[in-house]
LUMLO-155915 format. One record per residue (C-alpha): residue number from 1; x, y, z. Coordinates in nm, 2 decimals, always signed. Each point is the difference from the previous one (the first is absolute). Layout:
BEGIN
   tifi       xx       yy       zz
    NUM        X        Y        Z
...
//
This chain:
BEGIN
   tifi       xx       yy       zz
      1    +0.00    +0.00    +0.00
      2    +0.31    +0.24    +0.05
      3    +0.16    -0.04    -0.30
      4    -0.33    +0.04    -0.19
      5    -0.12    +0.30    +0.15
      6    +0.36    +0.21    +0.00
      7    -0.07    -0.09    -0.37
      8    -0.31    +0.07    -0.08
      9    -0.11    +0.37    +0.01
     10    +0.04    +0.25    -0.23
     11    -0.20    +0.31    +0.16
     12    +0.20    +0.03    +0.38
     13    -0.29    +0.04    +0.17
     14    -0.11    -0.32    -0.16
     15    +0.34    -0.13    +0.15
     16    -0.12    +0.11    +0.35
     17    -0.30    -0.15    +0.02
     18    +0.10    -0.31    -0.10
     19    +0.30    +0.00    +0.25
     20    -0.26    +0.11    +0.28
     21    -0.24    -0.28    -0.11
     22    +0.32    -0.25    +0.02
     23    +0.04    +0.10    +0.33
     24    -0.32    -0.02    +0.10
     25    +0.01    -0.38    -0.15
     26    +0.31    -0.10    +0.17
     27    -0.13    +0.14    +0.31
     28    -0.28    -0.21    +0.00
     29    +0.19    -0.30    -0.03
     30    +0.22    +0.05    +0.27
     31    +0.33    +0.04    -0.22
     32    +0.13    +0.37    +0.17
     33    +0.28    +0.07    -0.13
     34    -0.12    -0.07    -0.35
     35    -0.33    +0.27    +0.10
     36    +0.23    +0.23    +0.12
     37    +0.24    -0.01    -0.29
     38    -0.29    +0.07    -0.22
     39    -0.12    +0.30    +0.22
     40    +0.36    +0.18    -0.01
     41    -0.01    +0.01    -0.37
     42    -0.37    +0.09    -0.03
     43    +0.08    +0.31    +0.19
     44    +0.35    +0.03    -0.17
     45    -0.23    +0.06    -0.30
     46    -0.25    +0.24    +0.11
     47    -0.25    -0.20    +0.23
     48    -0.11    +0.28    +0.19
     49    -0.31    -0.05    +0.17
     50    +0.10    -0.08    +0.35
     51    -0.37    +0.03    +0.17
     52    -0.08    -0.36    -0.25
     53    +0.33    -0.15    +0.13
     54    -0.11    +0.04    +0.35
     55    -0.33    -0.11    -0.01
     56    +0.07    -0.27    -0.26
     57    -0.12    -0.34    +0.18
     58    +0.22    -0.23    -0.25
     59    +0.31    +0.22    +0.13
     60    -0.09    -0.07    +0.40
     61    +0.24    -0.33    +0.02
     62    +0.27    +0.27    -0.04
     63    -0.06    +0.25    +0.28
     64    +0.17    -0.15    +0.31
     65    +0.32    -0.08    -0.19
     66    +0.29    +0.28    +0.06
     67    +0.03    +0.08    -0.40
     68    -0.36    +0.13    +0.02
     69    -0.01    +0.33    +0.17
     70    +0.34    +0.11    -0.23
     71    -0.15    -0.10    -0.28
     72    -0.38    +0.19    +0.05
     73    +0.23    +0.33    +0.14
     74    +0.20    -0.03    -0.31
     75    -0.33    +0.12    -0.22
     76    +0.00    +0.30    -0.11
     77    -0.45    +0.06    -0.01
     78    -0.17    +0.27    -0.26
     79    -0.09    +0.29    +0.19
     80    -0.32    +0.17    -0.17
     81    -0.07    +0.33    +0.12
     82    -0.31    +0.09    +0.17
     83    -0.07    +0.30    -0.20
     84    -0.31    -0.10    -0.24
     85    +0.14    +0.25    -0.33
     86    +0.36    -0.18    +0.08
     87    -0.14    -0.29    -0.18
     88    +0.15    -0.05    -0.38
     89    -0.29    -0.10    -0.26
     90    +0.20    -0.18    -0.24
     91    -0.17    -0.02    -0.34
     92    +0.34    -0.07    -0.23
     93    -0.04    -0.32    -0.05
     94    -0.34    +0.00    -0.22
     95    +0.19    +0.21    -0.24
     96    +0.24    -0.28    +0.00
     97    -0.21    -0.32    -0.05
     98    -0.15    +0.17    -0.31
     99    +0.29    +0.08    -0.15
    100    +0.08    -0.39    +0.05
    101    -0.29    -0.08    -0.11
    102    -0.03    +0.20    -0.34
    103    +0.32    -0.17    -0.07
    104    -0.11    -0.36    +0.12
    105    -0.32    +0.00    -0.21
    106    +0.26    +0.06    -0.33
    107    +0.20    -0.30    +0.09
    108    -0.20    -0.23    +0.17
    109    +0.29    -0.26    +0.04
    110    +0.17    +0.19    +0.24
    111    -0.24    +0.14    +0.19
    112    +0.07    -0.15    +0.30
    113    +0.41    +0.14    -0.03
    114    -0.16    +0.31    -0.09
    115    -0.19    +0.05    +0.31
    116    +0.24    -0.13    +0.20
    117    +0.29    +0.26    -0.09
    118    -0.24    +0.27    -0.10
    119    -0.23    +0.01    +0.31
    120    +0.08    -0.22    +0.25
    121    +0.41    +0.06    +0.04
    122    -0.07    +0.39    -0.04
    123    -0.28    +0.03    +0.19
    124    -0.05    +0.16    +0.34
    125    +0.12    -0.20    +0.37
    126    -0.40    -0.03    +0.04
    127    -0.06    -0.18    -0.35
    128    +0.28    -0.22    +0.08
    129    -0.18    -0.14    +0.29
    130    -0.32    -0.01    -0.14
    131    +0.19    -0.27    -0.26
    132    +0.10    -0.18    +0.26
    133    -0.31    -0.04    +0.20
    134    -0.27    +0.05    -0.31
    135    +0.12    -0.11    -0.30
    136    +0.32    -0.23    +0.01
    137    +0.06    -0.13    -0.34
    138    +0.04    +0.24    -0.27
    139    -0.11    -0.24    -0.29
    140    -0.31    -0.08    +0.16
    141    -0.08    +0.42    +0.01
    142    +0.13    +0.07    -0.37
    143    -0.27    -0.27    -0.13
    144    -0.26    +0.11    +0.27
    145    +0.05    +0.42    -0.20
    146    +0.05    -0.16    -0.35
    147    -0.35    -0.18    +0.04
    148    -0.13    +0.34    +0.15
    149    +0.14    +0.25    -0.18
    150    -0.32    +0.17    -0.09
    151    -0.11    +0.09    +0.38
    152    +0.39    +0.11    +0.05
    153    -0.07    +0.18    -0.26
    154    -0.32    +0.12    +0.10
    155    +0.14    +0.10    +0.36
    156    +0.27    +0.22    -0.07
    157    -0.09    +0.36    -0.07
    158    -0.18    -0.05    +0.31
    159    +0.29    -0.13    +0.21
    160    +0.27    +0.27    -0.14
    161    -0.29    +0.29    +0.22
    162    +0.07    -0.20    +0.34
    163    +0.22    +0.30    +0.12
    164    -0.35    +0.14    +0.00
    165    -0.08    -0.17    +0.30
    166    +0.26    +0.12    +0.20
    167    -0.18    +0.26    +0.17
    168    -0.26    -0.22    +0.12
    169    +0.21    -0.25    +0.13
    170    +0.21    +0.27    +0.17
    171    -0.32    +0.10    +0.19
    172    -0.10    -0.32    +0.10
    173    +0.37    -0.08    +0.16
    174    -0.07    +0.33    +0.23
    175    -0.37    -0.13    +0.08
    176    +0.18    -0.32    +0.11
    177    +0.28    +0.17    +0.22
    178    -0.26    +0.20    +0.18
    179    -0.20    -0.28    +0.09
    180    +0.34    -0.24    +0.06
    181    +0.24    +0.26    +0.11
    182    +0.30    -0.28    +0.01
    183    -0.07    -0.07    -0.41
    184    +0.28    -0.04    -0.21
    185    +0.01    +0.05    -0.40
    186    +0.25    -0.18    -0.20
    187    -0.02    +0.05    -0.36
    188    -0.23    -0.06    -0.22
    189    +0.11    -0.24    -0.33
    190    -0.29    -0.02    -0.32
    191    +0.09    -0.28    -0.19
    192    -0.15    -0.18    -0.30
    193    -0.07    -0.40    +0.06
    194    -0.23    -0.29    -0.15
    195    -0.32    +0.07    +0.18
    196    +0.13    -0.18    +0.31
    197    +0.00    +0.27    +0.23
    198    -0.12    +0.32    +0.10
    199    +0.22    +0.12    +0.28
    200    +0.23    -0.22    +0.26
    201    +0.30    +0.17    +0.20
    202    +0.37    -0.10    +0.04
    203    +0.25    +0.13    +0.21
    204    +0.08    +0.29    -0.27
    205    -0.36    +0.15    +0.02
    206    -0.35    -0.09    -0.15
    207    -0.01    -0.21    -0.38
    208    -0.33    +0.13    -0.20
    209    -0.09    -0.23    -0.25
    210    -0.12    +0.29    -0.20
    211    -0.12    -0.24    -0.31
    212    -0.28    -0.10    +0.22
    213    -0.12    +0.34    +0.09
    214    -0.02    +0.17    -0.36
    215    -0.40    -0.06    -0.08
    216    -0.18    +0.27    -0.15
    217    -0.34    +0.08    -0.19
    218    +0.18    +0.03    -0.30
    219    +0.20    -0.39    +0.00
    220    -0.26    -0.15    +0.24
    221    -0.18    -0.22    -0.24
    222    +0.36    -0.16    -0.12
    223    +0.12    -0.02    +0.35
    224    -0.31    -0.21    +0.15
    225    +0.00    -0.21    -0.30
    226    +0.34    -0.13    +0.04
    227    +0.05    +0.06    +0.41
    228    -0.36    -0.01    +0.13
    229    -0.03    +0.17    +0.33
    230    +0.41    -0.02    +0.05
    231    +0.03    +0.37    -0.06
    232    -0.09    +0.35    +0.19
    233    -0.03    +0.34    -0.13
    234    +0.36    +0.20    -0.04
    235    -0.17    +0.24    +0.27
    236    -0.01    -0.26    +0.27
    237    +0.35    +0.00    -0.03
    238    +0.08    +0.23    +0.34
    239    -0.26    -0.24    +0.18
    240    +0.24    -0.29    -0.08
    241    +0.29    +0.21    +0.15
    242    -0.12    +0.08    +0.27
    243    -0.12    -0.37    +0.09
    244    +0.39    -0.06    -0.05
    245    +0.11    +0.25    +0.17
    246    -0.18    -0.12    +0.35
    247    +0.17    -0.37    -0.06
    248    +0.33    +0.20    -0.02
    249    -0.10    +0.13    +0.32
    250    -0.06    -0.33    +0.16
    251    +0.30    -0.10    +0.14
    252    -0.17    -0.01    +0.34
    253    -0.17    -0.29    -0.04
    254    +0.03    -0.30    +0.12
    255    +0.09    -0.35    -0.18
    256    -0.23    -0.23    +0.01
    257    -0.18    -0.28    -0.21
    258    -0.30    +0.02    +0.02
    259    -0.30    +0.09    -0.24
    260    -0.04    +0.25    +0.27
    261    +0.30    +0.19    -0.06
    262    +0.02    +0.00    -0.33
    263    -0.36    +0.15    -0.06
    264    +0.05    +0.24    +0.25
    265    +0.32    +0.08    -0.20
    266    -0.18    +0.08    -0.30
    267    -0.31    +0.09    +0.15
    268    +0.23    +0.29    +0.21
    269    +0.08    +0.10    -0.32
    270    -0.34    +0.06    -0.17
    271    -0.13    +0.17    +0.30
    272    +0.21    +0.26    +0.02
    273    +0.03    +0.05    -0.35
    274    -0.38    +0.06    +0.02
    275    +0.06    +0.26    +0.28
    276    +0.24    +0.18    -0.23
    277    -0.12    +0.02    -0.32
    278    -0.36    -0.10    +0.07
    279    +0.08    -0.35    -0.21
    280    +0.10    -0.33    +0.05
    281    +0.23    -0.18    -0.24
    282    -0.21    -0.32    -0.07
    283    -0.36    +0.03    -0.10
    284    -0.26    -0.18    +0.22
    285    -0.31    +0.03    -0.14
    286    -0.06    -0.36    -0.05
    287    +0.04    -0.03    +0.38
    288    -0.35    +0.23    +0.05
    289    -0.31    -0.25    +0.18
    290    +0.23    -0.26    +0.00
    291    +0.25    +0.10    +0.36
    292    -0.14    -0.15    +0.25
    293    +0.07    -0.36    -0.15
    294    +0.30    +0.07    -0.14
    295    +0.10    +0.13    +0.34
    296    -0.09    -0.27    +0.20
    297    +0.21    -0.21    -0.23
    298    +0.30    +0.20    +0.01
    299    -0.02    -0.02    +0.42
    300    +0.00    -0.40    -0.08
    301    +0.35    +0.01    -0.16
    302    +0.16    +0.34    +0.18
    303    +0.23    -0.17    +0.19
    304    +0.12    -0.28    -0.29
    305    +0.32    +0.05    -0.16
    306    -0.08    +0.02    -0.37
    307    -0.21    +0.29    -0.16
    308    +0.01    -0.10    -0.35
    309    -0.36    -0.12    +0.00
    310    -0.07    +0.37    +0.11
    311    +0.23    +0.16    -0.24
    312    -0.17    -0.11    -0.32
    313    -0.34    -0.04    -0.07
    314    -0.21    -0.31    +0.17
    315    -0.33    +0.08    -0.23
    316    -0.32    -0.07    +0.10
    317    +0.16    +0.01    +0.32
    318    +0.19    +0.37    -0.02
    319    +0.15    +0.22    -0.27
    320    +0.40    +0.04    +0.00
    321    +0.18    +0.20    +0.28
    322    -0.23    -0.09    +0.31
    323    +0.34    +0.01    +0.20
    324    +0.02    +0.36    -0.08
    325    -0.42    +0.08    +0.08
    326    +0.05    -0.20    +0.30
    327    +0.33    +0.16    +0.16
    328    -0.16    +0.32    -0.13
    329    -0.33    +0.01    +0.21
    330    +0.19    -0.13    +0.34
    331    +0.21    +0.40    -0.07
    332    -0.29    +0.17    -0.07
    333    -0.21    -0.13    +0.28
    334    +0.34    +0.08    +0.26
    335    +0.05    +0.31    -0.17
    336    -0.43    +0.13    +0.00
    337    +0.03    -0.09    +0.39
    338    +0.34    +0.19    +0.13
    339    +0.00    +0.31    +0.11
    340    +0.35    +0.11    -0.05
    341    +0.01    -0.07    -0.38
    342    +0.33    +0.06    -0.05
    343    +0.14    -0.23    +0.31
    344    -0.27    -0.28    -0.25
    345    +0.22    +0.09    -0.32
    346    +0.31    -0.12    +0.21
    347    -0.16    -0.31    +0.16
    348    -0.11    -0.11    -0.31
    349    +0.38    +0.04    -0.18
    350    +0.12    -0.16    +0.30
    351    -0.16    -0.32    +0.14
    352    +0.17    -0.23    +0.17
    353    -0.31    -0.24    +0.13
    354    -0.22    -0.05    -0.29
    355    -0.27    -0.21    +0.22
    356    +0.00    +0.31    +0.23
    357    -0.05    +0.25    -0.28
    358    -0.28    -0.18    -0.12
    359    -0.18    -0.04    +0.32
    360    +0.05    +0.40    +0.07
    361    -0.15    +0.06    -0.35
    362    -0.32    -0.12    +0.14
    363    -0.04    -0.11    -0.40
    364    -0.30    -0.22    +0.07
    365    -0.20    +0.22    +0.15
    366    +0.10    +0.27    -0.33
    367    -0.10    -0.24    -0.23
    368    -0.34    -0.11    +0.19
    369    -0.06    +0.41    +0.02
    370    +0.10    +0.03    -0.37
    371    -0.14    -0.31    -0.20
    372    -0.32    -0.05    +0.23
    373    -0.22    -0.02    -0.30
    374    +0.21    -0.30    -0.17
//
């Protein structure tokens, strides 16, 4: 496993994930020395995010030995600032994926080459780690543009305006510090992808798939013929943001598996999204006279370890993203009940007993209030 993954990168941070994963392997397995070889030269290559390493439950076999505590003090973490207009809204590397991709689409052969040293290797820190996390294998993404050239196509006059959103997102990041005075902002990477994602974050800052947030009146009818109900309106764009922007900020919470957890991740998330810009993310309209059952299913498998079955769509059962509804009502109903709101805003960024949280939500009794005519 050494040998191959000191071989096998070719983006660095690609290289430093896959020595952290190494580690993380070896650790697991009880070979040390092999876990902590891999750890040195994922931070000798730019693994920065020491909050993950610390938390990381596959790393815990290493803490009591004495190569440990050198090794975490030896990271050098990203600072982000705390002022909200500090933030940089990276838009450069649109402009380059369509100049790759005018030249892929006349020479179709080496379109995956193309991308790769047109886009990919001169692209932005943030679109380097969306490859790494989203898309992975650059032959796999030239043939997924080839085949959909026309909605690239149809996408981009739209995309090349994003800087118009600035301002909005700018406001939203103050909204945020004022209710979460401890908020950070890292920047802010739009990137172009295969209709995978819309927004994740890395260490470097937040990774909007802008692709999947380039819908308007005008290319609507293309767009929900060949991605039906995948994409949202270009102006939902600083809603997306700002939904990333509060996971940035989470690095309060605590690590736990559980269904629990991870919907009040998300859910966190949506919430105070809403509170911002008056939005969630995720649409939940197939949710409406339908709660109450889906809730009492949900408190069935809270505590289980798995949340796949609540991640996608379990029709006639529930529509897609019930993890997210879920973990979204138990922060609304803590939230409608507090009175400091902004000591709410940080005890929802920063739980450390999910089972607690929930109970103090008094969520039951929100949704009985709520949904009494289901």
């Amino acid at each position: 496993m050494y040998v191959q993954v000191a071989n096998q990168g070719w983006l660095n941070n690609q290289r430093n994930t896959s020595f952290y994963n190494a580690a993380c392997c070896y650790s697991r397995i009880g070979d040390k020395d092999a876990a902590f070889r891999n750890l040195r030269l994922a931070i000798k290559t730019g693994y920065r995010n020491k909050t993950h390493i610390l938390v990381d439950s596959d790393l815990e076999n290493l803490h009591q030995d004495s190569r440990w505590a050198p090794l975490i003090n030896s990271v050098v973490p990203i600072q982000p600032s705390g002022n909200p207009r500090s933030s940089k809204l990276i838009t450069s590397d649109i402009g380059l994926f369509y100049k790759a991709f005018r030249l892929a689409i006349k020479d179709t052969a080496n379109a995956a080459h193309i991308f790769k040293e047109k886009y990919f290797l001169k692209g932005s820190i943030g679109l380097q780690d969306f490859f790494r996390s989203k898309i992975r294998d650059t032959e796999i993404f030239a043939k997924f543009v080839l085949k959909n050239k026309d909605f690239y196509q149809s996408i981009e006059s739209r995309l090349i305006k994003s800087d118009q959103l600035k301002e909005d997102i700018y406001s939203n990041f103050e909204k945020f510090k004022k209710l979460y005075p401890d908020a950070v902002f890292p920047n802010v990477y739009f990137v172009i992808g295969r209709v995978t994602s819309n927004g994740t974050a890395s260490e470097n800052g937040l990774l909007i798939g802008a692709e999947l947030l380039a819908r308007t009146d005008a290319n609507a009818k293309l767009l929900n013929k060949k991605f039906p109900g995948w994409l949202m309106d270009f102006n939902h764009i600083p809603i997306t943001v700002m939904h990333e922007i509060v996971h940035f900020n989470q690095g309060g919470l605590a690590n736990e598996k559980t269904l629990l957890r991870y919907a009040i991740t998300e859910g966190s998330a949506e919430f105070i999204d809403e509170l911002i810009t008056g939005k969630t993310d995720g649409g939940y309209n197939d949710f409406r006279r339908r709660e109450k059952a889906i809730w009492l299913d949900f408190k069935k498998a809270m505590y289980s370890d798995t949340y796949d079955d609540w991640l996608m769509a379990q029709e006639p059962k529930r529509p897609r993203n019930g993890m997210y509804w879920a973990g979204y009502l138990i922060c609304k109903s803590y939230y409608n009940q507090a009175d400091d709101k902004v000591k709410a805003v940080r005890d929802i960024l920063n739980i450390q007993d999910y089972k607690t949280f929930y109970e103090k939500s008094k969520v039951d009794d929100y949704i009985d209030e709520a949904y009494s005519s289901n």
